[in-house]
Backbone as CSV, one residue per row, in Angstrom:
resi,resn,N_x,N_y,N_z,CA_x,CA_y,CA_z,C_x,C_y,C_z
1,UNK,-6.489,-40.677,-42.056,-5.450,-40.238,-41.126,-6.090,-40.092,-39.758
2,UNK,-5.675,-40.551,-38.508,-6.169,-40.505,-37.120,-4.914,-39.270,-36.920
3,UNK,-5.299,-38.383,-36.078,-5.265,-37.299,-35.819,-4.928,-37.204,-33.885
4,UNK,-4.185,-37.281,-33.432,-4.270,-37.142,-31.831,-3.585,-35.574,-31.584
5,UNK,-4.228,-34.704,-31.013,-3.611,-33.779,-30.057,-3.444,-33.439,-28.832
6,UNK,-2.037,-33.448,-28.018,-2.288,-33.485,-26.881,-1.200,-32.032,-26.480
7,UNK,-1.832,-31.672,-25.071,-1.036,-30.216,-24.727,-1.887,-29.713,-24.614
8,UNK,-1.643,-28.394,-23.809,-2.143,-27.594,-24.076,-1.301,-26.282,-24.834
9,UNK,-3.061,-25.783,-25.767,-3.038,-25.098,-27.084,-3.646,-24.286,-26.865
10,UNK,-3.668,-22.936,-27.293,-4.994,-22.087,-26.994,-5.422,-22.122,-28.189
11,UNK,-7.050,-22.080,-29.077,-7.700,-22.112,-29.995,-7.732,-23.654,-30.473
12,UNK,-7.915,-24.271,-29.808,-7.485,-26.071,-30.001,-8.149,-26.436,-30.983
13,UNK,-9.540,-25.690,-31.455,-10.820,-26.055,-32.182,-10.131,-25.684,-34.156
14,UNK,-9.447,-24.329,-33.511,-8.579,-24.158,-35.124,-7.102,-24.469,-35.304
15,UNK,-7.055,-25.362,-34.287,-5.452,-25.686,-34.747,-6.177,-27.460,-35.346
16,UNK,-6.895,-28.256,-35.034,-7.138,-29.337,-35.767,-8.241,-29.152,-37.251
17,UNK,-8.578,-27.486,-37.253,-8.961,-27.088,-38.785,-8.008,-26.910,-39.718
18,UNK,-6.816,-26.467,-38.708,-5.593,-26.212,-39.547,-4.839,-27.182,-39.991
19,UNK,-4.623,-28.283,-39.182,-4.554,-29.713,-39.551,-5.100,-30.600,-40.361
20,UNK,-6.262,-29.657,-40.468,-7.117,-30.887,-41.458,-6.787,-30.094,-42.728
21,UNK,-6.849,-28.914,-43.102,-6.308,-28.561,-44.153,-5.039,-28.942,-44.368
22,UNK,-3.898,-28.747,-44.000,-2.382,-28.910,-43.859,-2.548,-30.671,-44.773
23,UNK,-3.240,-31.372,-43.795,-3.666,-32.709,-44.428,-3.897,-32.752,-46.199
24,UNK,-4.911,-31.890,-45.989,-5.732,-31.859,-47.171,-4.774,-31.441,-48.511
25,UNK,-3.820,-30.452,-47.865,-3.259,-29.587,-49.206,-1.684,-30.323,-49.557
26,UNK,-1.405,-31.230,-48.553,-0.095,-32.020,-48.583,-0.409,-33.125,-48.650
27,UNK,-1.561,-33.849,-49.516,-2.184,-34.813,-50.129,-1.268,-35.812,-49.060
28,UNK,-1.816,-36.114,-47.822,-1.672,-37.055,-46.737,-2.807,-37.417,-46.055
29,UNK,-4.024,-36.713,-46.433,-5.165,-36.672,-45.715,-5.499,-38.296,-45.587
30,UNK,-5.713,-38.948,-46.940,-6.277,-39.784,-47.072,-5.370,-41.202,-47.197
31,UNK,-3.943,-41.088,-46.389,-3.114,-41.886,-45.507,-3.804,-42.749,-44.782
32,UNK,-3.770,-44.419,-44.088,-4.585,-44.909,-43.109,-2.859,-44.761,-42.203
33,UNK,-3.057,-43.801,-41.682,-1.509,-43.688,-40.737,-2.375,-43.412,-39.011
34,UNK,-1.307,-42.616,-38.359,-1.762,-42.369,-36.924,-0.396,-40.894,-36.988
35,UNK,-1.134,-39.634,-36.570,-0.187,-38.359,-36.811,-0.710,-37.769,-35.154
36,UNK,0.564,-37.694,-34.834,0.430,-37.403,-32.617,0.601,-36.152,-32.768
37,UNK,0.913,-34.979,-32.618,0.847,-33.600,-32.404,0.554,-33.135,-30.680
38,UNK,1.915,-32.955,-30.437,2.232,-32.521,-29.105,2.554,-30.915,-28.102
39,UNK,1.793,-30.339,-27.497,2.151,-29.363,-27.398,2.868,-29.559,-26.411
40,UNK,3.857,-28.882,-25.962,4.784,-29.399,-25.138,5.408,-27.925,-24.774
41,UNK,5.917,-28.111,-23.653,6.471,-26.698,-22.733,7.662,-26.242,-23.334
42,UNK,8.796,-27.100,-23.775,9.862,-26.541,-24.095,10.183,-28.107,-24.999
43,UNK,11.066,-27.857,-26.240,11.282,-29.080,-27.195,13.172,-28.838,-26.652
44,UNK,13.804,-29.887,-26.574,14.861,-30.655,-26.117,15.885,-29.935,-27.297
45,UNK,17.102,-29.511,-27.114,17.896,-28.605,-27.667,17.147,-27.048,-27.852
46,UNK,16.499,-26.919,-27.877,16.180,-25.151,-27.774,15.088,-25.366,-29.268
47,UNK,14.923,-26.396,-29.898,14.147,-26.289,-31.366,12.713,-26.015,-31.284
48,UNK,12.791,-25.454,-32.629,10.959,-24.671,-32.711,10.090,-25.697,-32.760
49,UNK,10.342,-26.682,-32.588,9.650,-28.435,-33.213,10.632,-29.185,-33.501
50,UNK,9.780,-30.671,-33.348,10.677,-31.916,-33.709,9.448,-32.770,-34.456
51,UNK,10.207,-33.467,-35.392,8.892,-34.496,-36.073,9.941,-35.821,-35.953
52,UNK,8.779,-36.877,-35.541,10.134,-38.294,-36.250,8.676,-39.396,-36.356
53,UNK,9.670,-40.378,-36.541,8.558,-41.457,-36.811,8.742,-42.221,-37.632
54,UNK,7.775,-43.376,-38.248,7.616,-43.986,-39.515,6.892,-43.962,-40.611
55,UNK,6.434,-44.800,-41.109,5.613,-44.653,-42.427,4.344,-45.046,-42.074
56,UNK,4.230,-45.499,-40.729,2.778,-45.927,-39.954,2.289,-44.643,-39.195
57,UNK,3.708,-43.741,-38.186,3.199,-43.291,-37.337,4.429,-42.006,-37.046
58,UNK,3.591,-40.865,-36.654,4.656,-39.771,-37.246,3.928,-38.902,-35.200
59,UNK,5.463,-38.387,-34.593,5.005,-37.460,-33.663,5.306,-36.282,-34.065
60,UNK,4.815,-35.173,-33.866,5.086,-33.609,-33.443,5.560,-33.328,-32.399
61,UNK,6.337,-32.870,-32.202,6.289,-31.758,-30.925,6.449,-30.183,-31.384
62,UNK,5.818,-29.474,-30.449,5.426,-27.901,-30.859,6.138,-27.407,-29.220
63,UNK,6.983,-26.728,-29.116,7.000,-26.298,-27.995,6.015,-25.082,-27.661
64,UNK,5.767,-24.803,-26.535,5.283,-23.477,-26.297,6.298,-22.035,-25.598
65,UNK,7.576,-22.501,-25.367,8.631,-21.344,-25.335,9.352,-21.901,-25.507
66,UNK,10.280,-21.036,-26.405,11.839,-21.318,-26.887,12.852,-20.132,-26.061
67,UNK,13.799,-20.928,-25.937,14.652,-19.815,-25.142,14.230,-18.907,-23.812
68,UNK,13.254,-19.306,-23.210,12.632,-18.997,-21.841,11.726,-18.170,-22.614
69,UNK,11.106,-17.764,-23.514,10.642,-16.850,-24.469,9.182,-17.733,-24.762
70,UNK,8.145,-17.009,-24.447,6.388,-17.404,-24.869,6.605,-17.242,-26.095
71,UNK,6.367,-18.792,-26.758,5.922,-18.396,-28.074,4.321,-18.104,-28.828
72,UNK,4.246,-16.779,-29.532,2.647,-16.912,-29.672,2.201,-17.825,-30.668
73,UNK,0.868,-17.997,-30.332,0.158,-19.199,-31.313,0.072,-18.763,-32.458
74,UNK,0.531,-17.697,-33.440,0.730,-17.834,-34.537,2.232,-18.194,-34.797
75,UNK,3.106,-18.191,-34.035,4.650,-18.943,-33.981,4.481,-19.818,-34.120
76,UNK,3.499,-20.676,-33.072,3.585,-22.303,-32.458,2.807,-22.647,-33.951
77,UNK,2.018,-21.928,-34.831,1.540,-22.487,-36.051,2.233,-22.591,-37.270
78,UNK,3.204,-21.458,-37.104,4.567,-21.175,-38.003,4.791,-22.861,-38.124
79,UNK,5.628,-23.456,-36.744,6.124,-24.319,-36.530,5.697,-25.905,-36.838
80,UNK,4.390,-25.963,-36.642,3.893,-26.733,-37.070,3.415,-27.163,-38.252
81,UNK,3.400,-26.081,-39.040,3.698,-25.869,-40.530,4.688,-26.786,-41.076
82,UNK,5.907,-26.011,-40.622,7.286,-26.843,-40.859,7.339,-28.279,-40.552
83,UNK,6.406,-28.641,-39.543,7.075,-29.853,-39.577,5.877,-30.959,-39.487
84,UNK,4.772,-30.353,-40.228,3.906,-30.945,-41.376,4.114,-31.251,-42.338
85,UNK,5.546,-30.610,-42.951,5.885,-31.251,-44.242,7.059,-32.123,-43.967
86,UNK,7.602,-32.208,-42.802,8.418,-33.071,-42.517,7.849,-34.455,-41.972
87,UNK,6.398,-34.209,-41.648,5.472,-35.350,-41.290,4.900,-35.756,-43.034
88,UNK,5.074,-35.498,-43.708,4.796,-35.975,-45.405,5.759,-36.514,-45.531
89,UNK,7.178,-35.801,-45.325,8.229,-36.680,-45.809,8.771,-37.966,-45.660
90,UNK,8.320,-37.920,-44.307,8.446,-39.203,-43.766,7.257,-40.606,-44.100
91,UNK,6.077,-39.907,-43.859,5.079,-40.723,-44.559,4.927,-41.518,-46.280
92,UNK,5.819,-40.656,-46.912,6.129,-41.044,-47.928,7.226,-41.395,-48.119
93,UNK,7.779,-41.756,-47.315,9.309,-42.693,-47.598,10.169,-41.630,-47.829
94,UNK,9.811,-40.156,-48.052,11.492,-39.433,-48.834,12.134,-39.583,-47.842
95,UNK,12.483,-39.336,-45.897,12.878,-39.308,-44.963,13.188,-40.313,-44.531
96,UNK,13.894,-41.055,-44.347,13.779,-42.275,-42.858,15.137,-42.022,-42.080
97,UNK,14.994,-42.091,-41.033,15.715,-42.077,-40.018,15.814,-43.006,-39.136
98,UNK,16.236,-44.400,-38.990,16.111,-44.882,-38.389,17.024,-45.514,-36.967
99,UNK,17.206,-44.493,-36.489,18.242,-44.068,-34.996,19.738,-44.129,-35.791
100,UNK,19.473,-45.078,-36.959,21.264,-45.496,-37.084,21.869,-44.628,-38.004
101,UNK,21.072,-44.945,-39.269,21.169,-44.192,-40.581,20.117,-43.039,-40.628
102,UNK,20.316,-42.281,-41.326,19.516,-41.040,-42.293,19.740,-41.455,-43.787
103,UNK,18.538,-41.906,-44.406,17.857,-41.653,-45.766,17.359,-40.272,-46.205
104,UNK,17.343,-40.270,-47.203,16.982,-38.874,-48.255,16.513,-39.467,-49.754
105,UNK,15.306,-39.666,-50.087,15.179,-40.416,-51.265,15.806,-41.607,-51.721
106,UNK,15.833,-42.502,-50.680,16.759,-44.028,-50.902,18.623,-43.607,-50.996
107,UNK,18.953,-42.357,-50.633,20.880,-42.219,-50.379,20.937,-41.968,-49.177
108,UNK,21.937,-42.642,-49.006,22.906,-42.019,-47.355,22.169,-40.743,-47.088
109,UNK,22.519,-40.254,-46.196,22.270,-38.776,-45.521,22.759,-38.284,-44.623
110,UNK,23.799,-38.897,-44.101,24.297,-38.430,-43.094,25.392,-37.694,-43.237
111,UNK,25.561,-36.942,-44.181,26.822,-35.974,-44.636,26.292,-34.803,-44.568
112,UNK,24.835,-34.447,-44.601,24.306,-33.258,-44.908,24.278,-32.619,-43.277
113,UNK,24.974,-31.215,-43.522,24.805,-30.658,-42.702,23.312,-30.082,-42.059
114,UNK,22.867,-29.140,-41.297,21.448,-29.256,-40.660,20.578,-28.040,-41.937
115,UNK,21.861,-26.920,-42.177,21.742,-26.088,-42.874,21.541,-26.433,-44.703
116,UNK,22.068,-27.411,-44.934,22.019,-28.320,-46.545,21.152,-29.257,-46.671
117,UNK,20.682,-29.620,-45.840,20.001,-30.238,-45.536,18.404,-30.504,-46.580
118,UNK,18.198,-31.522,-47.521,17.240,-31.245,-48.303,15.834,-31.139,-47.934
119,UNK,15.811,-31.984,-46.935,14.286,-31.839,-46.345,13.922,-30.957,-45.475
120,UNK,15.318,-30.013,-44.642,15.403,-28.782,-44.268,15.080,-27.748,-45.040
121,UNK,15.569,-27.828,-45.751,15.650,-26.976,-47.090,13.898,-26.626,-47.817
122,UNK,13.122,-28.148,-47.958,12.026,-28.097,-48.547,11.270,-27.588,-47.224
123,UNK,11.035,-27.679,-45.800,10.353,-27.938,-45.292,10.344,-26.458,-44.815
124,UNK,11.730,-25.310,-45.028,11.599,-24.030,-44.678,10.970,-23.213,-45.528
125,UNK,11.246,-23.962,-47.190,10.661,-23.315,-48.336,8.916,-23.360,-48.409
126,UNK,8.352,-24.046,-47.888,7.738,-24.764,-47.802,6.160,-23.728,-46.695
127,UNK,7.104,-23.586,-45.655,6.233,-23.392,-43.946,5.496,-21.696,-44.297
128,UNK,6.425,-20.738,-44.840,5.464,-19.504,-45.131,4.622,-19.597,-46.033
129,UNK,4.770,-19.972,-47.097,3.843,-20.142,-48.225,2.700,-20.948,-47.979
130,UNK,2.871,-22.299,-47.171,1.467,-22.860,-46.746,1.152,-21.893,-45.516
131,UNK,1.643,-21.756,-44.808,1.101,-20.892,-43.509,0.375,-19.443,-44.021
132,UNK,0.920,-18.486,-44.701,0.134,-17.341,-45.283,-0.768,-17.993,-46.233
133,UNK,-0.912,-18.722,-46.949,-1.915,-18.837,-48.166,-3.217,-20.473,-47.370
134,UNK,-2.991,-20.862,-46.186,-3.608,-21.728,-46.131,-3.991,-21.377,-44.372
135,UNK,-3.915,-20.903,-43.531,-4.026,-20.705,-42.344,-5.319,-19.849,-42.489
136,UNK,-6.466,-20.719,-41.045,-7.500,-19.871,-41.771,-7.904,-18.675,-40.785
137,UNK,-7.208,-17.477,-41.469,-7.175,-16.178,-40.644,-8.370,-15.460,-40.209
138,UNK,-9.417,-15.889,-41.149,-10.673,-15.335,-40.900,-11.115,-15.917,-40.043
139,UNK,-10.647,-16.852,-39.323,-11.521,-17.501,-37.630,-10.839,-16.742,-36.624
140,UNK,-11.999,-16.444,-35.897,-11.411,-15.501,-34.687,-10.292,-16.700,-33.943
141,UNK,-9.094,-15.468,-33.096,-8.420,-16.393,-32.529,-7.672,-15.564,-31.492
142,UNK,-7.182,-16.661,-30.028,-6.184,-15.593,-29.331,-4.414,-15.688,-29.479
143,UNK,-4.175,-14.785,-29.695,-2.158,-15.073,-30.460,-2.080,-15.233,-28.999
């Protein structure tokens, strides 16, 4: 997996440790893909993150305030959580989106509301449980 981060991040050194685990534990590590991870000032509709892409090449965006609101870097890691597993989903075919249609495991998808949503659904179930049990808290850091 090639790995790009761009933005600015504060702790930049443990957010691509956190990545490499995230990698590691959502068996994508060893993908020959290209994964962009963007820090970005504010993400377009008010969202905590956006992921899209293909099965070659997947972006992030992480905003750094939502709602005129600083988000702290354990938020902006919350977030990126979430949509690390939405960067799997896509890498593995469950997702495709391709501007026209929405896929969901080879069916339509475009009926599902944002809230029913299955890869919504996995990717919220998903973001605390890797984030508390895999985030590595014991490295010093500034929130």
């Amino acid at each position: 997996m090639n790995v790009y981060i761009e933005g600015r991040v504060r702790n930049k050194k443990l957010v691509c440790q956190y990545v490499d685990i995230l990698l590691h534990i959502l068996k994508i590590d060893r993908l020959n893909r290209d994964l962009e991870i963007k820090f970005v000032s504010e993400c377009d509709g008010q969202a905590l993150g956006y992921c899209w892409g293909d099965t070659d090449e997947v972006t992030i965006e992480i905003p750094r305030k939502h709602y005129n609101r600083k988000l702290s870097f354990l938020e902006m890691m919350m977030s990126l959580t979430h949509e690390m597993v939405h960067a799997r989903q896509i890498f593995r075919k469950q997702l495709i989106n391709n501007g026209v249609h929405r896929f969901w495991n080879g069916q339509s998808a475009y009926h599902y509301t944002y809230e029913e949503s299955p890869w919504e659904k996995e990717a919220y179930e998903l973001e605390e449980k890797l984030f508390n049990e895999w985030f590595p808290f014991n490295m010093p850091f500034q929130n």
